[in-house]
Each structure stands twice: as C-alpha cells, then as structure tokens.
N, CA, C and O atoms as a MOPAC input file, in Angstrom:
PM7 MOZYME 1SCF
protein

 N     -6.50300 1   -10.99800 1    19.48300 1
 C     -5.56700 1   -10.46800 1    20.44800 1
 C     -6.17100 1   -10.63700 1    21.84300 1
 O     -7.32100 1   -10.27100 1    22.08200 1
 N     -5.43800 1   -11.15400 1    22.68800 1
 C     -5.85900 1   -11.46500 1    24.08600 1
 C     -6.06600 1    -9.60500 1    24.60100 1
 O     -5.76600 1    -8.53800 1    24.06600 1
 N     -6.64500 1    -9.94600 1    25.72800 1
 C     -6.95700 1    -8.72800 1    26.61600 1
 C     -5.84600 1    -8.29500 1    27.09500 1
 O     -5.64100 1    -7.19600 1    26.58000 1
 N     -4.76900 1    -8.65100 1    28.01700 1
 C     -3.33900 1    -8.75700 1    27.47000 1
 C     -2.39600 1    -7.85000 1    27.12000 1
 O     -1.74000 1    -6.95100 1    27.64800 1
 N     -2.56200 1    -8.47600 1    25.84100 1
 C     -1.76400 1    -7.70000 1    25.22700 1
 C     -2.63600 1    -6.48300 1    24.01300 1
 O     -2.04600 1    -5.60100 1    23.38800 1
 N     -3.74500 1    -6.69900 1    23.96400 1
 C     -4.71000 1    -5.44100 1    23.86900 1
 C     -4.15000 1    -4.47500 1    24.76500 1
 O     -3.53200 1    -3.55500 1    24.22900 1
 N     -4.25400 1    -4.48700 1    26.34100 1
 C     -3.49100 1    -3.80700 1    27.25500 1
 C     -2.06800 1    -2.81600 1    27.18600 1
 O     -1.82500 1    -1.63100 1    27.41500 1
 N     -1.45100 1    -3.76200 1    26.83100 1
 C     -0.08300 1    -3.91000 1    26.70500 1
 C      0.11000 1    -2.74800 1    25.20600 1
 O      0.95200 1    -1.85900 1    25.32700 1
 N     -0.68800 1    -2.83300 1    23.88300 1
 C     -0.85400 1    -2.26800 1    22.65500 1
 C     -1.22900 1    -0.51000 1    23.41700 1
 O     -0.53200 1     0.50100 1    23.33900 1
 N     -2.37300 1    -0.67600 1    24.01200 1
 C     -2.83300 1     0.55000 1    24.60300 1
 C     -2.35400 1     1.65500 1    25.14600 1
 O     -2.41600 1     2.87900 1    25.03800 1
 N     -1.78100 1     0.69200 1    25.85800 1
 C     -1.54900 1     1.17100 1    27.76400 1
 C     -2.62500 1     2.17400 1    28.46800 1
 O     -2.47400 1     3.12700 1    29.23400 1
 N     -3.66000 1     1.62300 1    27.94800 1
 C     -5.31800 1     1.01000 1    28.96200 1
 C     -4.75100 1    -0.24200 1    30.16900 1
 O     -4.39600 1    -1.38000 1    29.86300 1
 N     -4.78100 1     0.21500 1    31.28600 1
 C     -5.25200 1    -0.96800 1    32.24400 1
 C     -6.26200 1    -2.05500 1    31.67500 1
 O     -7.25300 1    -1.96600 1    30.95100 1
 N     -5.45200 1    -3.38100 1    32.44600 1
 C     -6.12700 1    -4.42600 1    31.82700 1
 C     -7.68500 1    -4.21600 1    32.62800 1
 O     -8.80300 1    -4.44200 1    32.16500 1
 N     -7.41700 1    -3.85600 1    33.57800 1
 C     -8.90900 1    -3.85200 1    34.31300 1
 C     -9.99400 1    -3.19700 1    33.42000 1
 O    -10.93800 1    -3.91000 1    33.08300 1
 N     -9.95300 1    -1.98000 1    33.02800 1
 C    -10.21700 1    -0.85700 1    32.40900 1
 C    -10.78900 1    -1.76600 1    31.33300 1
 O    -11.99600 1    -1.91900 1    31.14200 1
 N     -9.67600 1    -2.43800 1    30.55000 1
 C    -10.62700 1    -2.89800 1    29.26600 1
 C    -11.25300 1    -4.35600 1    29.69100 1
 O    -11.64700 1    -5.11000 1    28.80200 1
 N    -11.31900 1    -4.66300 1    30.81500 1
 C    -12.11600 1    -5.94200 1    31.10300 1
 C    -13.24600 1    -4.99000 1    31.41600 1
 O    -14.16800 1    -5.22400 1    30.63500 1
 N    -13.54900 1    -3.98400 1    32.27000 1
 C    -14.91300 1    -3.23600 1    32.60500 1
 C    -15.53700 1    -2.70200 1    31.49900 1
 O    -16.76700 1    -2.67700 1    31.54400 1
 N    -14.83700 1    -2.14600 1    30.23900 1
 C    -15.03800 1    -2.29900 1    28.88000 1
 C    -15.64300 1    -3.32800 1    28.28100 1
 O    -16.82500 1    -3.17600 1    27.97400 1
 N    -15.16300 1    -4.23900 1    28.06600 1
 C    -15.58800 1    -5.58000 1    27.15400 1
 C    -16.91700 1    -5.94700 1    28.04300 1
 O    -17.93700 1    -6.00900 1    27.35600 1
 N    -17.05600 1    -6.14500 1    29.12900 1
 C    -18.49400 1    -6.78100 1    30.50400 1
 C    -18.88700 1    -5.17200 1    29.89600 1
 O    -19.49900 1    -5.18500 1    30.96300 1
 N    -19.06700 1    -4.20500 1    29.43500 1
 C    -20.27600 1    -2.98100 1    29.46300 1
 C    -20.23500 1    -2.62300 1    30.86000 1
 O    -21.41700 1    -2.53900 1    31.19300 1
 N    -19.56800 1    -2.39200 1    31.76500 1
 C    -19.55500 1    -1.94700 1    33.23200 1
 C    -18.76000 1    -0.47200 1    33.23600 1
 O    -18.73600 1     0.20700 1    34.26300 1
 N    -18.06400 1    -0.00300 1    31.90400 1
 C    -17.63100 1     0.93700 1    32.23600 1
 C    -17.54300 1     1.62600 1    30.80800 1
 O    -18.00600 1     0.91000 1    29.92000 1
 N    -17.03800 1     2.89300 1    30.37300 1
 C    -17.11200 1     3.52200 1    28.78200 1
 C    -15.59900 1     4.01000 1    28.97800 1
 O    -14.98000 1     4.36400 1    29.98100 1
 N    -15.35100 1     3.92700 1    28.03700 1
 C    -13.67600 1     4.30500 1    28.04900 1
 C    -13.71300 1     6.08900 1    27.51300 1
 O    -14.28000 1     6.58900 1    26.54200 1
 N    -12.84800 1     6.74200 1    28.61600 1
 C    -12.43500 1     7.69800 1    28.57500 1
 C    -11.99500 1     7.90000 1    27.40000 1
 O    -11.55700 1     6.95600 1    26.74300 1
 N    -12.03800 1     9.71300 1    26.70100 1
 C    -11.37100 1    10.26000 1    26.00400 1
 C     -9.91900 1     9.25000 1    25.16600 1
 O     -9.66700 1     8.60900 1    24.14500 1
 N     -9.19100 1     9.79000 1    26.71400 1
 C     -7.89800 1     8.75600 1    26.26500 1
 C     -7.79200 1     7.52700 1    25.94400 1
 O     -7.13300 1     6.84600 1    25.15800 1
 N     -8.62100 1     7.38300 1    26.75500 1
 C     -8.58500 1     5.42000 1    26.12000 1
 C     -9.42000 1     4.84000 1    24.89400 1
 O     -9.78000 1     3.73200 1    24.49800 1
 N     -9.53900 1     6.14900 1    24.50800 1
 C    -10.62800 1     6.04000 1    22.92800 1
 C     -9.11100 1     6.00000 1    22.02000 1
 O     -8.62900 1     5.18100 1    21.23700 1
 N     -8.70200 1     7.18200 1    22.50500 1
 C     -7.67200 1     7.81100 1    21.23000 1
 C     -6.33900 1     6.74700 1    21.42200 1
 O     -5.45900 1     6.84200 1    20.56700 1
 N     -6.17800 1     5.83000 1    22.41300 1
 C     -4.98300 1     4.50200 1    22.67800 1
 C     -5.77300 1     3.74400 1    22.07000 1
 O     -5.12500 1     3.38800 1    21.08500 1
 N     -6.72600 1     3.28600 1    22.02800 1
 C     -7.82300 1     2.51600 1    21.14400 1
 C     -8.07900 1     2.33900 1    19.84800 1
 O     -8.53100 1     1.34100 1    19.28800 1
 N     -7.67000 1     3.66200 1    19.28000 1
 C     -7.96200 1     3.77400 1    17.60000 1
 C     -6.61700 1     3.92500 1    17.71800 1
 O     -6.35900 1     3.52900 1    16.58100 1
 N     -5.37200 1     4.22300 1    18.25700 1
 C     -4.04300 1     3.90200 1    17.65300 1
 C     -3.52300 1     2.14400 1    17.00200 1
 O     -2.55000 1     1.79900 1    16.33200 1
 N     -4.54100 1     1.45800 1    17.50900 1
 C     -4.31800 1    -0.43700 1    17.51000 1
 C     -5.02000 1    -0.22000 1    16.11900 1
 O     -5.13900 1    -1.24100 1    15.44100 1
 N     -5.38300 1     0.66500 1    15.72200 1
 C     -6.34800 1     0.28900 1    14.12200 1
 C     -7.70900 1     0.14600 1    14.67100 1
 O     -8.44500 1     0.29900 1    13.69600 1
 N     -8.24200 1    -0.01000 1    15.43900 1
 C     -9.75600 1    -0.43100 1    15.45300 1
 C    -10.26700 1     1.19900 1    15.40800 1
 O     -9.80400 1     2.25700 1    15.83500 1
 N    -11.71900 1     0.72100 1    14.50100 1
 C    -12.29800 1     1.75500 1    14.23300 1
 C    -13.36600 1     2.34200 1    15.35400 1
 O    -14.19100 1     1.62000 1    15.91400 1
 N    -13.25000 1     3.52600 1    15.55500 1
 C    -13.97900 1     4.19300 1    16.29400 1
 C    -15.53700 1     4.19000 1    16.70500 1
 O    -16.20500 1     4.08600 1    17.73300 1
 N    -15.76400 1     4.38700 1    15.13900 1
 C    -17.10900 1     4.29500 1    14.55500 1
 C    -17.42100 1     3.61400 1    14.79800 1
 O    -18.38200 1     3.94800 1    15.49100 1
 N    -17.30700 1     1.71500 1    14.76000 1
 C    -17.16900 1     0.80800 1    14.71900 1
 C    -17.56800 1     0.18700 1    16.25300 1
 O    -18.48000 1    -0.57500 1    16.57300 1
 N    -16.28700 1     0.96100 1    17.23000 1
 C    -16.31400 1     0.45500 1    18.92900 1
 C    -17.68400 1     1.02000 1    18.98700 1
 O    -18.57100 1     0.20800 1    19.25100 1
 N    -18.15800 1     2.71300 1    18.72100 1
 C    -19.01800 1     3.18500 1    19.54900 1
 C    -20.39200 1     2.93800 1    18.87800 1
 O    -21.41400 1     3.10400 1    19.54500 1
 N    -20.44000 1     2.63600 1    17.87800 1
 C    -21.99400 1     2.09700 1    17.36200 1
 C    -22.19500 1     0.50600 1    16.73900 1
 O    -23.12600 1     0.04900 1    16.07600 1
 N    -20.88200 1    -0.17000 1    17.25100 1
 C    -20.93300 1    -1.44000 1    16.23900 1
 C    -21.40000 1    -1.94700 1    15.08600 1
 O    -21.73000 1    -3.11800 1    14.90000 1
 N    -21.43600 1    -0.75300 1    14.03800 1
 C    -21.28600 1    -0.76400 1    12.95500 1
 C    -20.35100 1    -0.81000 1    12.05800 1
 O    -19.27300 1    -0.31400 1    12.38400 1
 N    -20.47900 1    -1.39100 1    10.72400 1
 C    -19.00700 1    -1.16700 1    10.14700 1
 C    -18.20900 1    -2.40400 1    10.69500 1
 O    -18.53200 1    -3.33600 1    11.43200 1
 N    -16.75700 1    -1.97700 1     9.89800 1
 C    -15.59900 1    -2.72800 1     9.89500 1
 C    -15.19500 1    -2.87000 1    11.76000 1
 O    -15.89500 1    -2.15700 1    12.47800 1
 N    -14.61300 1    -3.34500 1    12.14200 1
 C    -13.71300 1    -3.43100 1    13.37500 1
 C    -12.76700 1    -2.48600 1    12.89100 1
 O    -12.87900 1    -1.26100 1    12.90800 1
 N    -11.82600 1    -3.17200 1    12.45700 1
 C    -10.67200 1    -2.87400 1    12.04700 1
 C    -11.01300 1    -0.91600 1    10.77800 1
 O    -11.64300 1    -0.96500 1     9.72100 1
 N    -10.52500 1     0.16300 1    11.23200 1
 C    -10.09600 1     1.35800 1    10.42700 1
 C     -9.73800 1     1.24100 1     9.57700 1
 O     -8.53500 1     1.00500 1     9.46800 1
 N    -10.71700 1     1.35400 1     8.24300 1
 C     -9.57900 1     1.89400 1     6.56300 1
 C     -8.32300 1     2.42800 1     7.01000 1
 O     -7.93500 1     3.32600 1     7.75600 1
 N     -7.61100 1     1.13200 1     5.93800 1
 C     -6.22500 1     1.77800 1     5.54700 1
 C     -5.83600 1     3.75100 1     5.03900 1
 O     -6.10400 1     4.26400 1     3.95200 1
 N     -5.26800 1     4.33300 1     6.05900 1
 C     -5.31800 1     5.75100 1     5.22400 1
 C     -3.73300 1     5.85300 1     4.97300 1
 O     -2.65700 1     5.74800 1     5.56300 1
 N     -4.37200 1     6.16300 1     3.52800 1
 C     -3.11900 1     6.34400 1     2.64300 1
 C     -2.30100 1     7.81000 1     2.66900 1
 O     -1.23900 1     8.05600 1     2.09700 1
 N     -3.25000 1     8.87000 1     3.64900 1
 C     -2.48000 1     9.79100 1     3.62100 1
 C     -1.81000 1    10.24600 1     5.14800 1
 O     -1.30700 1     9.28100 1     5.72400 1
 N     -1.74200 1    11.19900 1     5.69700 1
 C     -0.85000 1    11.43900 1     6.78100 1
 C     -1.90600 1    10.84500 1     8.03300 1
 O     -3.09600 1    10.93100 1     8.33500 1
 N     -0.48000 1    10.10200 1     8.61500 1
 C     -1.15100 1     9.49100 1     9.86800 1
 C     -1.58800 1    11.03200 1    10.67200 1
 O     -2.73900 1    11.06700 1    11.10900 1
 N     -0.84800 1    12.09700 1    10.84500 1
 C     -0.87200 1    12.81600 1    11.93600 1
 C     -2.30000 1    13.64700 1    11.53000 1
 O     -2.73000 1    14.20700 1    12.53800 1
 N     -2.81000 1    13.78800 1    10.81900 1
 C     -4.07200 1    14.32000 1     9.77400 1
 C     -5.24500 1    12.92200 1    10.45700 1
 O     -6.34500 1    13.39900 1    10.73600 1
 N     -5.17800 1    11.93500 1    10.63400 1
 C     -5.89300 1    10.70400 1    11.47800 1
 C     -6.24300 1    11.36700 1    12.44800 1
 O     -7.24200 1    12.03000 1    12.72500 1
 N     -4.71000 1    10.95900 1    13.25700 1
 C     -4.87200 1    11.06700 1    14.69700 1
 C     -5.24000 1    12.56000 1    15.32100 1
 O     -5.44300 1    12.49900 1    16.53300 1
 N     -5.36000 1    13.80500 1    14.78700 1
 C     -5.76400 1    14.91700 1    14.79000 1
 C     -7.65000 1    14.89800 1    14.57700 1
 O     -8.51300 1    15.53200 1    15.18300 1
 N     -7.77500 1    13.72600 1    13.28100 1
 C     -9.46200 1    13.52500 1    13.32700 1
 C    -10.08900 1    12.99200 1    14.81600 1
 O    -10.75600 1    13.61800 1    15.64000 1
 N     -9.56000 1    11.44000 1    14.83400 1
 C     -9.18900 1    11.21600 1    16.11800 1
 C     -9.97500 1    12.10400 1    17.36300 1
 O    -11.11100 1    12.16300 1    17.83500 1
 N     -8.39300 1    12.87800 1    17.63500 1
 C     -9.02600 1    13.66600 1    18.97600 1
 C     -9.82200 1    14.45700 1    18.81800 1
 O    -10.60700 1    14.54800 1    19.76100 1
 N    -10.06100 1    15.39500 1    17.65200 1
 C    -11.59900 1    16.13000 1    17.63500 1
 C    -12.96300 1    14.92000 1    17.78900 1
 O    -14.10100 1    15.33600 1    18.01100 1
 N    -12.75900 1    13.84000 1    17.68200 1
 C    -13.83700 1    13.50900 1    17.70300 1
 C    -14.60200 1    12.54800 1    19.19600 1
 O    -15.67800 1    12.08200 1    19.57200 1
 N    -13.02300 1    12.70600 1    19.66400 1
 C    -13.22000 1    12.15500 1    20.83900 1
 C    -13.29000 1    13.77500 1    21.91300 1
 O    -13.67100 1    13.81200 1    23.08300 1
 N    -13.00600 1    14.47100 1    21.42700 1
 C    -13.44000 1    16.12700 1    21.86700 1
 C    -14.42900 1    15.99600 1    22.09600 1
 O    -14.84100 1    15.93900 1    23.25500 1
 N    -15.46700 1    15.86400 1    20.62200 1
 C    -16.45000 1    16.16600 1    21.08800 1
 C    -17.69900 1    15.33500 1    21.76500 1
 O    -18.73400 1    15.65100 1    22.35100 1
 N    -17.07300 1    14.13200 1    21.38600 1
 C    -18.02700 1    12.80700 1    22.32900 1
 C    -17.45200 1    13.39500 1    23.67100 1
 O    -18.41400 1    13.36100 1    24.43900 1
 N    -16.44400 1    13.88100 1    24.29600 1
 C    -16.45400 1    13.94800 1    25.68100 1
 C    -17.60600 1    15.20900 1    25.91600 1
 O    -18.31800 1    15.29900 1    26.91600 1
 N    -17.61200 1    15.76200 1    25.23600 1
 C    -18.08200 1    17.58800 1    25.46800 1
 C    -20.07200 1    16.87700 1    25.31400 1
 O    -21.04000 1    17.17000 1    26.01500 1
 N    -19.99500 1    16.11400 1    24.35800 1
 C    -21.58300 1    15.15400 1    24.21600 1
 C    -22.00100 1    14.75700 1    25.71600 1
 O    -22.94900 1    15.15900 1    26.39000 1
 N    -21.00000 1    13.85200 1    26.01500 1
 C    -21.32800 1    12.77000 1    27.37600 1
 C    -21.22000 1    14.26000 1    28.68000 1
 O    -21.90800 1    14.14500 1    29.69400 1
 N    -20.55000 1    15.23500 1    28.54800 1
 C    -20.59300 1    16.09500 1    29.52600 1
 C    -21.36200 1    17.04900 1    30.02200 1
 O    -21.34900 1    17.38000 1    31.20700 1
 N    -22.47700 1    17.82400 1    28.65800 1
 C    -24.03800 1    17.91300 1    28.08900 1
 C    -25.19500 1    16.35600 1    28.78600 1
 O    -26.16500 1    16.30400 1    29.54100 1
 N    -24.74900 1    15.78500 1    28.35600 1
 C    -25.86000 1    14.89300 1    28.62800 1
 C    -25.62200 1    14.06200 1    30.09800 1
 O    -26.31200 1    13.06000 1    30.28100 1
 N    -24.98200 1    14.33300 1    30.78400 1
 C    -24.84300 1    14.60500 1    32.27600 1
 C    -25.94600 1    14.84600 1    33.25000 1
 O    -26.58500 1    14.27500 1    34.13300 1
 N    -25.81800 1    16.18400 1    32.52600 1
 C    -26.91000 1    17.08300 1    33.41400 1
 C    -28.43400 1    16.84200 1    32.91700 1
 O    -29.14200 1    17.64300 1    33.52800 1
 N    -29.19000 1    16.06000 1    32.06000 1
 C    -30.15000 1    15.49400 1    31.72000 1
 C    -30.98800 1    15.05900 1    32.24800 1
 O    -30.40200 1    15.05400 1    33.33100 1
 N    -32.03400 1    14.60200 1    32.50700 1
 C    -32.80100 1    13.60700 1    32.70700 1
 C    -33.03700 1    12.17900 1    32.52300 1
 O    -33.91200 1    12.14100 1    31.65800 1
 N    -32.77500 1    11.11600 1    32.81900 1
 C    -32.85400 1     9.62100 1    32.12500 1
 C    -33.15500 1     9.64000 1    30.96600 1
 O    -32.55800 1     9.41800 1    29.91300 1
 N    -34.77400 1    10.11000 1    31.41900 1
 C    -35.22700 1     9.71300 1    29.94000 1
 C    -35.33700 1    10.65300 1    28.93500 1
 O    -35.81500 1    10.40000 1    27.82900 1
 N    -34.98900 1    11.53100 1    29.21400 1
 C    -34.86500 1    13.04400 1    28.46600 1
 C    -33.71300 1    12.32700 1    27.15300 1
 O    -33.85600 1    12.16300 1    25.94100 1
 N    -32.56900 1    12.03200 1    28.11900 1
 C    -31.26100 1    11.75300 1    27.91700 1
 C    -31.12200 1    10.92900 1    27.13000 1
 O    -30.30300 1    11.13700 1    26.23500 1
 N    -31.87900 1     9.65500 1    27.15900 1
 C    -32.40300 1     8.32600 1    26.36800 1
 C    -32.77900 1     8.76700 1    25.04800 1
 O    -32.04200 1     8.49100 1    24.10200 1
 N    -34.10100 1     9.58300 1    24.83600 1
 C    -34.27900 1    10.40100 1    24.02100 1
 C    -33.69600 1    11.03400 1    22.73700 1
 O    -33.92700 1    10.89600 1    21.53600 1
 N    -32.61900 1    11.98700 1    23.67400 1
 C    -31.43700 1    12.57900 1    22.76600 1
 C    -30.71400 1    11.54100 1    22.34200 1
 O    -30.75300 1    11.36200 1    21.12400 1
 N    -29.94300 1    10.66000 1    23.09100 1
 C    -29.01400 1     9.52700 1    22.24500 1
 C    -29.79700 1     8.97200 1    21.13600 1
 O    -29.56300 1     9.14200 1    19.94000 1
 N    -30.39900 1     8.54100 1    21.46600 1
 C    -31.72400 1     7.74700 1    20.37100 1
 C    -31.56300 1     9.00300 1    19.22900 1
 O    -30.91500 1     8.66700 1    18.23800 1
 N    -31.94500 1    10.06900 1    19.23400 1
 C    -31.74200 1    10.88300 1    18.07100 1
 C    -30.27600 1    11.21900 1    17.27000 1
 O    -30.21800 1    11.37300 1    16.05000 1
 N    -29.14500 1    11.30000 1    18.14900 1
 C    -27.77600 1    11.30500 1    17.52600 1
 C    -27.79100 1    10.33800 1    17.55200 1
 O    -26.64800 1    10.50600 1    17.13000 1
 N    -28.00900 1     8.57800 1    17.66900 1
 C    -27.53600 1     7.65200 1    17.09000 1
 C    -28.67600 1     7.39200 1    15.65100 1
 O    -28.57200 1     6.49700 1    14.81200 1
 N    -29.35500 1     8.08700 1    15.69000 1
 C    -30.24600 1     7.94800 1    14.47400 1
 C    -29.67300 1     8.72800 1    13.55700 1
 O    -29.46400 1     8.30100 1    12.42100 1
 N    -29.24000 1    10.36800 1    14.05300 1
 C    -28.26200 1    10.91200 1    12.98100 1
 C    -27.12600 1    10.43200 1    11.97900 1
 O    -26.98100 1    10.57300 1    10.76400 1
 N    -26.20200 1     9.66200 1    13.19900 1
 C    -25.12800 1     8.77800 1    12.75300 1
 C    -25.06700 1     7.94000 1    11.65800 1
 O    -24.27200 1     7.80900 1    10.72700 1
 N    -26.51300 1     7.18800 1    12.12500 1
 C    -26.92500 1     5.72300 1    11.01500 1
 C    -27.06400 1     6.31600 1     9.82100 1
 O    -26.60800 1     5.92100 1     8.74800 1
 N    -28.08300 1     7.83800 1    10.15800 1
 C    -28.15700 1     8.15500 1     8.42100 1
 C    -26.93700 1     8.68100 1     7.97300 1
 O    -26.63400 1     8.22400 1     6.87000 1
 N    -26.06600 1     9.53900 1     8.46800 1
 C    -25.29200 1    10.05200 1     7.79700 1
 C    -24.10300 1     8.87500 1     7.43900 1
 O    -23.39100 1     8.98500 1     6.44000 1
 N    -24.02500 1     8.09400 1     8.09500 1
 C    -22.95300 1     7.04100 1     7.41600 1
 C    -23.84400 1     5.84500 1     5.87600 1
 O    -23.38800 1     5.09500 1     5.01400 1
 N    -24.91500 1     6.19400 1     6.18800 1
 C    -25.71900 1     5.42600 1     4.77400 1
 C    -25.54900 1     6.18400 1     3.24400 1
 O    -25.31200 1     5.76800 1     2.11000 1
 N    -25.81700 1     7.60500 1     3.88700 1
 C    -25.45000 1     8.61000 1     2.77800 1
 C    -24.01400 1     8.47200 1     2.17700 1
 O    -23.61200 1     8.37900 1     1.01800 1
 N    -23.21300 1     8.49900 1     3.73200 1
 C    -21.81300 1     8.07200 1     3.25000 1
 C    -21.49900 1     7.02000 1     2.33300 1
 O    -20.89600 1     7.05900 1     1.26000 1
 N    -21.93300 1     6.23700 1     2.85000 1
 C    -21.50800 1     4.62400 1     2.14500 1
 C    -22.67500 1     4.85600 1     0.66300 1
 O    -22.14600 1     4.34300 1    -0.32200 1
 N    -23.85300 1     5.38700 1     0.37400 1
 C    -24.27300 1     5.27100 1    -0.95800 1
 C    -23.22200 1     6.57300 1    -1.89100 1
 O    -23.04400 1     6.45900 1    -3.10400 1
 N    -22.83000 1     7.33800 1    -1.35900 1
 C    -21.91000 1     8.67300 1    -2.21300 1
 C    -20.78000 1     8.01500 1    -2.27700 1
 O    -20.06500 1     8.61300 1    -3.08100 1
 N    -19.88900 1     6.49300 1    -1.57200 1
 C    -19.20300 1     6.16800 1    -2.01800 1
 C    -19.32000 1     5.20300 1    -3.01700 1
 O    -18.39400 1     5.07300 1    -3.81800 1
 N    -20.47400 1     4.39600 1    -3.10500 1
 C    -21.06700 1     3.43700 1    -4.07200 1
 C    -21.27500 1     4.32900 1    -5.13400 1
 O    -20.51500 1     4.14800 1    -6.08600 1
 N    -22.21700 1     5.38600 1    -5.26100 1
 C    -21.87800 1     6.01200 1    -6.42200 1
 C    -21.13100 1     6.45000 1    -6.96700 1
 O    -21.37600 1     6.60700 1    -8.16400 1
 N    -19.72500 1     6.93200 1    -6.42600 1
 C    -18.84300 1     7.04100 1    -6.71600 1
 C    -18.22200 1     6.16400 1    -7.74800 1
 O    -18.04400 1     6.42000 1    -8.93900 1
 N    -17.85900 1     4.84900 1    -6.94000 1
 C    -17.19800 1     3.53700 1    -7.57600 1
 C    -17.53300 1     3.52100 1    -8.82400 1
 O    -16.81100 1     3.77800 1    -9.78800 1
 N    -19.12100 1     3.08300 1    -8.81200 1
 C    -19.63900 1     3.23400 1   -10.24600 1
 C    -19.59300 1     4.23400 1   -11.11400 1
 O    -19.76700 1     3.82700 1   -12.26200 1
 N    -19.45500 1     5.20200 1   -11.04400 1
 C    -19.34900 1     6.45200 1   -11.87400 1
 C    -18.04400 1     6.31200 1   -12.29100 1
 O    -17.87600 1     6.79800 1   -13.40900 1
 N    -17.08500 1     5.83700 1   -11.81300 1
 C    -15.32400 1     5.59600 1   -11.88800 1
 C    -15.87000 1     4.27300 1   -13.03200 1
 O    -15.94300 1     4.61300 1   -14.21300 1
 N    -16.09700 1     3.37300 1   -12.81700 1
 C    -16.52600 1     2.07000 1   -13.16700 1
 C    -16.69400 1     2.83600 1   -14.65800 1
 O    -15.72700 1     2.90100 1   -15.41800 1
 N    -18.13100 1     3.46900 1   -15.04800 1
 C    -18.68200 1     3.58800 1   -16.01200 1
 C    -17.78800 1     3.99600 1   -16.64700 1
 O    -17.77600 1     3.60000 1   -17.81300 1
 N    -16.55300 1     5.02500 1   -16.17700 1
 C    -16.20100 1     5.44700 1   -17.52900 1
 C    -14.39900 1     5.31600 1   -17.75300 1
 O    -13.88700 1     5.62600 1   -18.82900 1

C-alpha cells in the first residue's frame, strides 16, 4: 500500500506518516489506534516483532478495539512518565520494558506451542 492511500485508510496526515516511516517522529495515541484499524499489528509497529499484519480475531471487533485503546492508554501514560527522566536513566528503563515484552511474548508464543501440541496429542 502506497503512503497514500495508507493516509487515506487512516486519516493520519500523509506528512505524519512520512515523519513516521524516516523515524523523525512517533505516532500519537490516535494515530496508533487509526493504525491498528488497517490490521497492522501493534506489537509488531512498536517492537518489530512478529507478524505485520494482526491475527484474524474471530471474536468481537469492539472487544479489539477496546484492547486497542487501553494499550495505547497506557504507552501514552509510559512515554508521559518517561518524559520527565533523564537520557540515560530513560534509555535504561526502555531497555528493561522492552526486555519485559520480548520475554513475555516468548512465554506467549511457547504456551501457545504447547498448547497446539497438547490438542495434537490427543
């Protein structure tokens, strides 16, 4: 999808997601939650891990988009804490919640592997 009509999907300014894509700027709250309405995964934009594209959810969109804004809640309420920081204080802390993240999505992804297989086995 061109930038464009990425835009156009959003209604993010094209500028906005060109200062986005160059790393010159972090997209607001809102332009997180217009962002994961296109399907792209959250998880995904903010640690480039994972799929691009959001699992299919088979159950209520409005139950999503409710995950969604709590979670862009609290990344704003994160980035608004770590404000008032120190550089490298600040450096620090990210480095530790993005270390949190990594593990807790490994745990994730092995409790769903075990899962499969346990379904599998029997």
């Amino acid at each position: 999808m061109t930038q464009v009509r990425f835009a156009e999907a959003t209604g993010v300014h094209l500028s906005a997601i060109r200062k986005y894509e160059g790393r010159h700027s972090v997209p607001s709250g809102e332009s997180l939650l217009a962002i994961a309405s296109t399907g792209v995964d959250l998880h995904w934009l903010l640690t480039g891990k994972g799929d691009m594209r959001a699992p299919s959810n088979n159950g209520d969109s409005d139950t999503k988009t409710e995950a969604d804004a709590e979670l862009v809640r609290r990344l704003m309420a994160i980035e608004g804490l770590l404000s008032g920081i120190q550089d490298d204080k600040r450096s620090a802390v990210l480095e530790e919640i993005f270390s949190r993240v990594q593990e807790a999505k490994r745990v994730a992804d092995l409790e769903l592997l075990v899962g499969k297989l346990a379904r599998k086995r029997a």
